[in-house]
N, C-alpha and C positions, 0 to 999 in steps of 0.2 A: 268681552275679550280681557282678558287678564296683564297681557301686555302690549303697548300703544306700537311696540318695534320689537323687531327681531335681530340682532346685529351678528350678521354672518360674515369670518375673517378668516384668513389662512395664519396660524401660529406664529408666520413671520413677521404679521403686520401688527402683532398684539399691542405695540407702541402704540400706534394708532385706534387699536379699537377701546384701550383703554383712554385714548385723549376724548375720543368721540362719543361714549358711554357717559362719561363726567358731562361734557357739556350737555348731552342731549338731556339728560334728567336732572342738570340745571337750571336748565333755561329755563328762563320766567317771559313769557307772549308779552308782547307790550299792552300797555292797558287798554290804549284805543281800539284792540282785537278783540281783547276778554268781551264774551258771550254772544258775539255775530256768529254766522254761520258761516264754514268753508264748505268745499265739497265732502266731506265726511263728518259733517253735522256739527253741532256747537263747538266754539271753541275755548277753552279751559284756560289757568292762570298758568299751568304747567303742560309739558309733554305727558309726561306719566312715566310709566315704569318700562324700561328697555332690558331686555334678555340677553345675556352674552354669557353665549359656552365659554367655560376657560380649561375642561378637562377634555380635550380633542386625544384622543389616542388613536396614535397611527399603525396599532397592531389589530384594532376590530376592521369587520369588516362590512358593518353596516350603520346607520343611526341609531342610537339607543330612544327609549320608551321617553325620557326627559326630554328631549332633542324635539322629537314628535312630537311630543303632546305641547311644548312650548311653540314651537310653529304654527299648528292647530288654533294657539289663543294668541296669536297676535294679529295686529290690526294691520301690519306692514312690513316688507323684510327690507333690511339697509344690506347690502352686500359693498364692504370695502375690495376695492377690486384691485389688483396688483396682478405681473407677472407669478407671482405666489400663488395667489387667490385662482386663476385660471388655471393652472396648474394641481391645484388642491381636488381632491373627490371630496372631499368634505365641502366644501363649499358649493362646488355642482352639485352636488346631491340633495343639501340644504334647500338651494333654489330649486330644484327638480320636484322636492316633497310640496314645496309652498304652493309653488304655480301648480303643484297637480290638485290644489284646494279650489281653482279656479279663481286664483284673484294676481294673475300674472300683472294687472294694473298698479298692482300694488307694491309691486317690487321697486325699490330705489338703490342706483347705483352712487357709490362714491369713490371715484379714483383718485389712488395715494400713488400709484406709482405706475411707470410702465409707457405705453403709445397705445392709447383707445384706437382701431382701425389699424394698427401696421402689419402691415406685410412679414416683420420677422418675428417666428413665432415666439421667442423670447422675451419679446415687447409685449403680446398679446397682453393684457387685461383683464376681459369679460371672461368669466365661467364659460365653456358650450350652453349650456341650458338657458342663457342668456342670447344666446346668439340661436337659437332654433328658429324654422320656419314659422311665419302664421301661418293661419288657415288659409289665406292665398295661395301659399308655397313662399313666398319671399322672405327674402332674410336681412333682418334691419338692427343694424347697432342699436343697443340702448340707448336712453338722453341718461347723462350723464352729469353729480355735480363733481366739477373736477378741482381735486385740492392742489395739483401741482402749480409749480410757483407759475407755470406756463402758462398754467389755465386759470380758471379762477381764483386761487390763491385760497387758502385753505380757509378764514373768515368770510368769505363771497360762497366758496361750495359750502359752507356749514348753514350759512341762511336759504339758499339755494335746497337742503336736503331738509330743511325746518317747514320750508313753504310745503314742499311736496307732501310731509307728513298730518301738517293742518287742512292739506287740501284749499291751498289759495294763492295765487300770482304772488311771485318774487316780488315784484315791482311795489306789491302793496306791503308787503313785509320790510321789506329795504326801505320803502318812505318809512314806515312809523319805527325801523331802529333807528334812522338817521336824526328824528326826532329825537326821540329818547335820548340818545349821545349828545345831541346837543344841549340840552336840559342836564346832563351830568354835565359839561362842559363850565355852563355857566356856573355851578355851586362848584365847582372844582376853582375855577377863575374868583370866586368869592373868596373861599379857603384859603387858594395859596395868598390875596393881598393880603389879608391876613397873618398870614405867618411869613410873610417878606422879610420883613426887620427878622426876624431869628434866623432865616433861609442865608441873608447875605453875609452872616459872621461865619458859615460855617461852609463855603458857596465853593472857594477851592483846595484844601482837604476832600469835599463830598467828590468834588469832579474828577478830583484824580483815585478817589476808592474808589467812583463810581464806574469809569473807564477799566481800570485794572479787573472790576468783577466782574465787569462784561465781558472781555479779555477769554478769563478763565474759564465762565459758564459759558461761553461761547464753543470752547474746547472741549468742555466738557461735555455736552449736548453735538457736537460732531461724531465725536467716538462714539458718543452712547448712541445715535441714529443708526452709525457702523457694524454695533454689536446686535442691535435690534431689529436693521434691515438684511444685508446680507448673510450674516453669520446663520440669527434666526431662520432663513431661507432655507439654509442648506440642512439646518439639524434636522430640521420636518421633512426632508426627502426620505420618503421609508427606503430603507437598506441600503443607503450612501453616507453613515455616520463618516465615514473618512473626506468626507468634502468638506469638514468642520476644520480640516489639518489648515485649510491655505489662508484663514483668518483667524484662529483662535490665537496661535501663539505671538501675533502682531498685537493683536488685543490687550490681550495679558502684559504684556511685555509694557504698552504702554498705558495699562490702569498701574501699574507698580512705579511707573515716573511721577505719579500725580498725587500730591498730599490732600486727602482726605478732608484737611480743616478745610482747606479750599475750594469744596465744591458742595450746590446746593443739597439740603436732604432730602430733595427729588431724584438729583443726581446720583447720586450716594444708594436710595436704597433700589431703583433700577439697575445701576451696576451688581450691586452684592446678588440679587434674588438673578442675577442674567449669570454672571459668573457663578451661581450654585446650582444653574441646568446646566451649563457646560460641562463643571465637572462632572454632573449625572450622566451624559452622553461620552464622555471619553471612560466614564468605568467602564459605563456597559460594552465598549470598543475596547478592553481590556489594554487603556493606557491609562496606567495607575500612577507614575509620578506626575503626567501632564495633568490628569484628575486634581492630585493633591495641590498642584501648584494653584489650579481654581480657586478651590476650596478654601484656601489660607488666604489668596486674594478677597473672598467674598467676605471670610469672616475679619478679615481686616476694616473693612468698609461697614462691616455692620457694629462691630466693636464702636468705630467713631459714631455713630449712629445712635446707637444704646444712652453710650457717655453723654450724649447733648441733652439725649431725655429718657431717663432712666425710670420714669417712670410711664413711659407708651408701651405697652402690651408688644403693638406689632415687630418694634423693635427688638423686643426680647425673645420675640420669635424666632426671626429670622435670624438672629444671634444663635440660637441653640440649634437652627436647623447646621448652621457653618459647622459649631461643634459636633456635632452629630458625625457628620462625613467626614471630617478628621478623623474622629476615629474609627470610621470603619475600615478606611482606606490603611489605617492602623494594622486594623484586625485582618484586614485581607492577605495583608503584606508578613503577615506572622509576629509584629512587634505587637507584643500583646501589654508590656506596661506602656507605651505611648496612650495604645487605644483604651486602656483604661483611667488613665490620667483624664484625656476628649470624652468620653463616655462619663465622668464623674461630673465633668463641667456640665452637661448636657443634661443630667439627672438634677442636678441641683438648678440650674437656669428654668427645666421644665418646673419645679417647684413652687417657684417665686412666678410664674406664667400661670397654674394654676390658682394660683394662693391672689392674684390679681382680678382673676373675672370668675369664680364658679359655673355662671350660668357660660361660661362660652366653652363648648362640648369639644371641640379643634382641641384647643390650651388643654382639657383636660387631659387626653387620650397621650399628651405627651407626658405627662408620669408615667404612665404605663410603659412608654416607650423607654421611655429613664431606666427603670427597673428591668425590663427586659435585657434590651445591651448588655446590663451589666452582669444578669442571669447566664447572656451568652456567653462572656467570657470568660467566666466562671470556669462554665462545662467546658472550654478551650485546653484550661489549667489543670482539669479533671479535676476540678471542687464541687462534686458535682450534688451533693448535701445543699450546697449554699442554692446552689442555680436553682435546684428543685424548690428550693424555700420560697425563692425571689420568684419564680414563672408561678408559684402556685399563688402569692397575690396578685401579678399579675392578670391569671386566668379569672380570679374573683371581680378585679376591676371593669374587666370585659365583658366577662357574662354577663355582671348586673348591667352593663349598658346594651347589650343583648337583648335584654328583658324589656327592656323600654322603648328598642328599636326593632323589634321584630322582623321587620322586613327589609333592613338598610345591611345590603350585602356587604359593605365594606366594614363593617362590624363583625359583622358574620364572619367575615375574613380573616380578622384580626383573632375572635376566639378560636380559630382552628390554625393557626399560627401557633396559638399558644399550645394550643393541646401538643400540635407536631413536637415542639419542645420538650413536654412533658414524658411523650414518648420515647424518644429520645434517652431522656436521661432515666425513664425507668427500664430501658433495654441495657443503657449499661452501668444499672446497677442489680443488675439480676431480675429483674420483675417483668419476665412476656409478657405473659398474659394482659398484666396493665398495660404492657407498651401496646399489645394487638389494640385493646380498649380504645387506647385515647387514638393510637391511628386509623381505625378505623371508622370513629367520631369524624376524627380529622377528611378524612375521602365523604362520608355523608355531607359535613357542611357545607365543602366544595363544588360537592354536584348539585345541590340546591342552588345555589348561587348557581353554577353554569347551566342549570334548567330556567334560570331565570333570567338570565342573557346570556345566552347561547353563541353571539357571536363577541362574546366578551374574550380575548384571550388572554386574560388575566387570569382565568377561573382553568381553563385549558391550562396553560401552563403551570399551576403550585397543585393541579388536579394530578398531573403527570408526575410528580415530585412528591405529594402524596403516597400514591399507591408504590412507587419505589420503596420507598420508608415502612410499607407497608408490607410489601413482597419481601424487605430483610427479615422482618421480628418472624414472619410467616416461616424462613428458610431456618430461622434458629430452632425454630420449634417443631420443626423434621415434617412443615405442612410443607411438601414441595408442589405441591397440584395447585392448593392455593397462591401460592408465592408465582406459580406462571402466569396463571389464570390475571395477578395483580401486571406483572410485568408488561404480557400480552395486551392488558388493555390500558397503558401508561402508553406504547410507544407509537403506535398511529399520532395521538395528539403530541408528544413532543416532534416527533419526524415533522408533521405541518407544520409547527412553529417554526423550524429552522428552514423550510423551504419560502414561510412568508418574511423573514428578515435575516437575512445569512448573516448580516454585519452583528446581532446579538452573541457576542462571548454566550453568555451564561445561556442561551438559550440551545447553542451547541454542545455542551456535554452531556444534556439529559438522556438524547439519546442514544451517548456511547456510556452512561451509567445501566442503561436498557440492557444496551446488546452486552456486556461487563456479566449481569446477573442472568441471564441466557446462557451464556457460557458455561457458568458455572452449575445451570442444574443440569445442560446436556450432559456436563462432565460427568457430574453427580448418576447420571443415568445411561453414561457408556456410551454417549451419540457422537458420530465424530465429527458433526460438526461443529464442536466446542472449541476448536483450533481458529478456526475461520471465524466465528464469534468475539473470541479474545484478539484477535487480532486485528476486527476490525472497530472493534472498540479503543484498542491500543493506538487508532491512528486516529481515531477521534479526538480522545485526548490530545494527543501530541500535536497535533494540529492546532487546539484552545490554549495548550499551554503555549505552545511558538508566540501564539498572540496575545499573552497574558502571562511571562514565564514568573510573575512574581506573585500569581495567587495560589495561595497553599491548596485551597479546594482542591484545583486542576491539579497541580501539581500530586497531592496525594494521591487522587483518581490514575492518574498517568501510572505511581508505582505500582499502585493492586495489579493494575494493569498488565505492568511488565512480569509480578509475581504470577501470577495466573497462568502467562506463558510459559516461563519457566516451569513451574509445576504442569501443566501440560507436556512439554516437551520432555521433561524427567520421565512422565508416565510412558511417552512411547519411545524409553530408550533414546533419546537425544541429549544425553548430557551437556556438548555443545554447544547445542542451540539454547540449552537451557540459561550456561555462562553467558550467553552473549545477554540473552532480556537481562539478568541480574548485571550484568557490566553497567545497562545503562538506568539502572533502576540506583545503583551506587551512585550515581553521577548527581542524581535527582537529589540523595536522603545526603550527599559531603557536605555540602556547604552548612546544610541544618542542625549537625550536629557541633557546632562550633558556634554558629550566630544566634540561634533562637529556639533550642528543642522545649517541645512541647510534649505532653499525655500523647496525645494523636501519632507525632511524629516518632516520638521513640517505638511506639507501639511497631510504626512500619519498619522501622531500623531492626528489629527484634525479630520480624516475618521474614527480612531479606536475610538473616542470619540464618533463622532455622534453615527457609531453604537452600540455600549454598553450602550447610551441611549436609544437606540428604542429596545437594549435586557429590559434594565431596565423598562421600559415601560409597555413590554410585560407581565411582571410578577405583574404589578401594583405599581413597587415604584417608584410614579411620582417626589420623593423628589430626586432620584440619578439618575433618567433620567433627571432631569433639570442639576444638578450639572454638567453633563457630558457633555451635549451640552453648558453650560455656559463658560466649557472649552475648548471646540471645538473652540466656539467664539473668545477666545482671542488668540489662534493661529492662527486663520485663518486671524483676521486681525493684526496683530501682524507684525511689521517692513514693511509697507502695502504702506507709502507712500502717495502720492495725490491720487493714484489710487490701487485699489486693482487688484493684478495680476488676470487675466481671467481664469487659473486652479482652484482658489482658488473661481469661484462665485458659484459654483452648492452645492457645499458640507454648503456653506455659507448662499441660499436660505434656502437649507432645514433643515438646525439648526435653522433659524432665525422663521420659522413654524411652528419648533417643540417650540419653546420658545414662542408660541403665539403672534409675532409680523411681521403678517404677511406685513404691509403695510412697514417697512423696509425692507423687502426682494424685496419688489416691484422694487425699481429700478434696481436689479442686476439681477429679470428676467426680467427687459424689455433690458437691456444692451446684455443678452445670448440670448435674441431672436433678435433683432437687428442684433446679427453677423453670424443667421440662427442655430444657432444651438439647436437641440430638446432631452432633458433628456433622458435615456435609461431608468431609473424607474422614475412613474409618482412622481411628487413633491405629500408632505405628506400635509395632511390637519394638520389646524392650530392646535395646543393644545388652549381647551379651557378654562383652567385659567393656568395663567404662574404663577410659584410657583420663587419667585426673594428672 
């Protein structure tokens, strides 16, 4: 057996399994034991090596191959048991695989929290699979070591779950510690007469620091049990992220009263790494200022952290994770020099992390990540020369560790990640056919990985977001068969995702970007269902943005959205109805163009022009259909450069048509037909007088 223990936990109780991990692969057997036999054969100077999952993901829906096969080679499972734990399928299912090995003897319980036997099922403790019938039919609680202060008090259950695991009476274990402590006692009793004369000059200054630090670590170890038990409890409820609301902001509130010099750096880096999952769970609950409020907490407490020792790796870790999230929550929010300000610190902290351990593979991959961010925000600013520069070391960085991990899908991951990007930014700067290349790279790599855990849906989900990515370059390129063909088998796997955690923001728009590009090729193809399509895309959106009104993503999504209708509704004669979607498509793109216009957003400012010129058209006021595309114009070429970005020629053709100047337009469709790509709606005929 490879490991002596199994240590199965519910993610609430992680405080715990991380205190019970430490001692158990501490412990040293007192010597009088060393080499007698228990019931499970000789007994050793150490426990040995204990396994504990800490990547629990509560979007799969079964045990992974690791999980198994670490179950398989252990000699014993610990299940820390809590109202959580009983609650968890992870943890049932843990114990369900073990005892299905046949060594249900072997399972040991240890309760942290909760009523072993109560009646309310909120107390409960045990897993089911603990509580199943034997072979009799009867159904018997577990024996139990129990840490609560009720019970055995947590140093009594921890030698209580030591014996079980030697396979030998408490009672003999408890005599040879109480030995042992005694025998420290006395060399301790040596020591201190010893150092008496220096102890009593310094006896009350120590009493009164020493009180006061009890004081503090006292408080401080409250809170942090608070944020570790409850709070933790609730995050791991799959699809009740909003249960985090009725203790997070109490929390918060009071890590921000507590100065940092003040508390141990146990204290310290439990808080920083617990308030850097917070804020992960309130992004993904698309609450972004409560996120950032996290995030500046955690990297506050990691900052002091760092400064004490500036030379510990893990702290400069967790340091550049804080930065990290800063600025993406930056970048989410549209302030693109904050998040590159947070991203520059992140790039450089990951440097000095790498340049610390080489041989530690973690620290390295965070250059990579340095680099990329800063790729991304690049192509945000439309620099998209640079982004391609910086993603294509990048992609070098990753493949060579590709090469050496062949089989470690989260590598895998990470180079079709990169490729998506590279696609990306070769789609807009003219180059399909590369961009088909790398995204269709990018859906192979994926499906490896989801052939390889299949009930992973991590690999489901950027699978789904893949073939989108893939179904656009396809639609440029006048393949409309294939662009369905991609769509069609994108939105089964995102539709799942959203029905296995409705509370996931981001997991809700994938598949109103689905039904968005549906729309669009029924249009394309005169079906009339393209109304009903956009529209229930349209409410997709607007539904993600209500709950996140401050991420650009949604938010852009939402306009195409509302365009789509409009130009719908223009084609069947509804002028109208067409003004009202652009009414609230305005509403979206005012604030943007005063606080933070970006490449992306002018572009949509420039789309909602044209069309409310070809609304204004429709009704015959050719004076405010010119006005509109004349505005169109200067957006579109607007910070443009020697060359005008490739997203920006179609929309730009066909303003420059509707402005009756059609032989300008001429170079930028021979440029879009040069790089193969064919309009989804036919270019307009020219107006024929330009009204200037």
């Amino acid at each position: 057996m490879r490991f002596r223990a199994f240590l199965s936990y519910s993610h609430a109780d992680a405080a715990w399994a991380r205190w019970l991990l430490r001692r158990l692969e501490t412990y040293r057997v007192p010597s009088r034991l060393v080499g007698t036999h228990g019931a499970h054969g000789e007994i050793g100077r150490r426990l040995g090596t204990v396994f504990r999952d800490r990547d629990e993901l509560p979007s799969a829906v079964d045990l992974g191959a690791t999980i198994r096969s670490a179950l398989a080679d252990a000699e014993t499972l610990i299940v820390v048991c809590s109202p959580a734990a009983a609650q968890s399928r992870w943890v049932n299912a843990e114990v369900e695989a073990f005892q299905a090995s046949g060594r249900g003897e072997r399972v040991l319980c240890f309760v942290v929290a909760g009523a072993p036997g109560s009646a309310d099922p909120s107390e409960r403790c045990f897993p089911p699979a603990l509580l199943q019938p034997d072979a009799d039919g009867a159904s018997r609680e577990p024996l139990a070591a129990d840490a609560r202060r009720e019970g055995d008090g947590r140093e009594r259950a921890f030698l209580k779950l030591v014996a079980g695991i030697l396979g030998i009476g408490y009672d003999a274990l408890a005599r040879r510690e109480a030995q042992r402590r005694q025998r420290r006692l006395v060399l301790v009793a040596a020591a201190s007469v010893v150092g008496m004369a220096i102890a009593l000059g310094l006896a009350a200054s120590a009493y009164v620091a020493r009180n006061d630090a009890q004081r503090r670590q006292a408080q401080a170890e409250d809170i942090l049990g608070f944020m570790l038990g409850d709070l933790r409890g609730k995050l791991t409820t799959v699809g009740r992220l909003d249960l985090m609301d009725a203790v997070d902001d109490k929390a918060t509130a009071y890590f921000a009263t507590l100065d940092p010099r003040d508390l141990s750096d146990r204290a310290l880096e439990e808080q920083a790494r617990l308030l850097t999952g917070v804020g992960q769970v309130r992004l993904d609950g698309g609450h972004h200022d409560a996120a950032m409020a996290a995030f500046r907490e955690a990297h506050a407490r990691s900052t002091a952290l760092y400064q004490r020792k500036p030379g510990k790796g893990q702290r400069l870790f967790d340091l550049a994770q804080a930065e990290y999230w800063i600025g993406f929550v930056g970048l989410q929010q549209g302030r693109l020099d904050d998040a590159g300000t947070w991203f520059g610190k992140y790039r450089d902290s990951a440097l000095k992390l790498a340049a610390m351990d080489r041989g530690n593979f973690a620290w390295q991959q965070e250059v990579a990540y340095g680099y990329l961010n800063l790729a991304v925000l690049d192509e945000s600013r439309g620099r998209y020369v640079d982004a391609e520069r910086a993603m294509r070391k990048v992609l070098s960085l990753r493949r060579g560790w590709s090469q050496q991990r062949p089989a470690d899908t989260e590598v895998r991951r990470y180079v079709a990640n990169t490729l998506s990007w590279l696609g990306s930014l070769a789609a807009q700067q003219g180059r399909l056919a590369e961009a088909e290349a790398f995204f269709t790279q990018q859906v192979s790599d994926l499906s490896r990985n989801a052939a390889a855990e299949p009930m992973h849906a991590r690999w489901q989900d950027e699978k789904a977001s893949a073939l989108i990515l893939l179904a656009e370059v396809q639609v440029q390129r006048g393949r409309l068969t294939d662009a369905g063909i991609s769509i069609n088998a994108a939105l089964p796997a995102a539709a799942a995702l959203v029905r296995q955690d409705a509370s996931n923001n981001v997991w809700q728009v994938t598949p109103g970007i689905c039904r968005w590009w549906q729309a669009q090729l029924a249009a394309a193809a005169g079906q009339p269902e393209a109304e009903a399509l956009a529209a229930e895309a349209a409410w997709i959106f607007a539904k993600a943005h209500k709950t996140e009104p401050r991420n650009e993503r949604i938010r852009s999504w939402l306009t195409k959205a509302l365009h789509l209708q409009a130009q719908l509704a223009l084609a069947q004669g509804d002028p109208a109805k067409a003004l009202t979607s652009l009414a609230e498509s305005a509403r979206l793109l005012g604030p943007a163009e005063t606080n933070s216009p970006d490449a992306s957003r002018r572009l949509l400012q420039a789309e909602h022009l044209l069309i409310a010129g070809e609304v204004a058209e429709s009704v015959g006021n050719d004076h405010g259909a010119q006005v509109a595309w004349q505005q169109a114009e200067k957006r579109l070429v607007a910070d443009a450069g020697s060359e005008l970005p490739f997203e920006r020629l179609d929309p730009l053709v066909r303003t420059l048509r509707h402005l009756g100047r059609p032989a300008e337009a001429q170079p930028y469709q021979q440029r879009l037909a040069g790089a193969g790509y064919v309009p989804l709606r036919r270019w307009p005929e020219p107006t024929a007088v330009a009204v200037r």
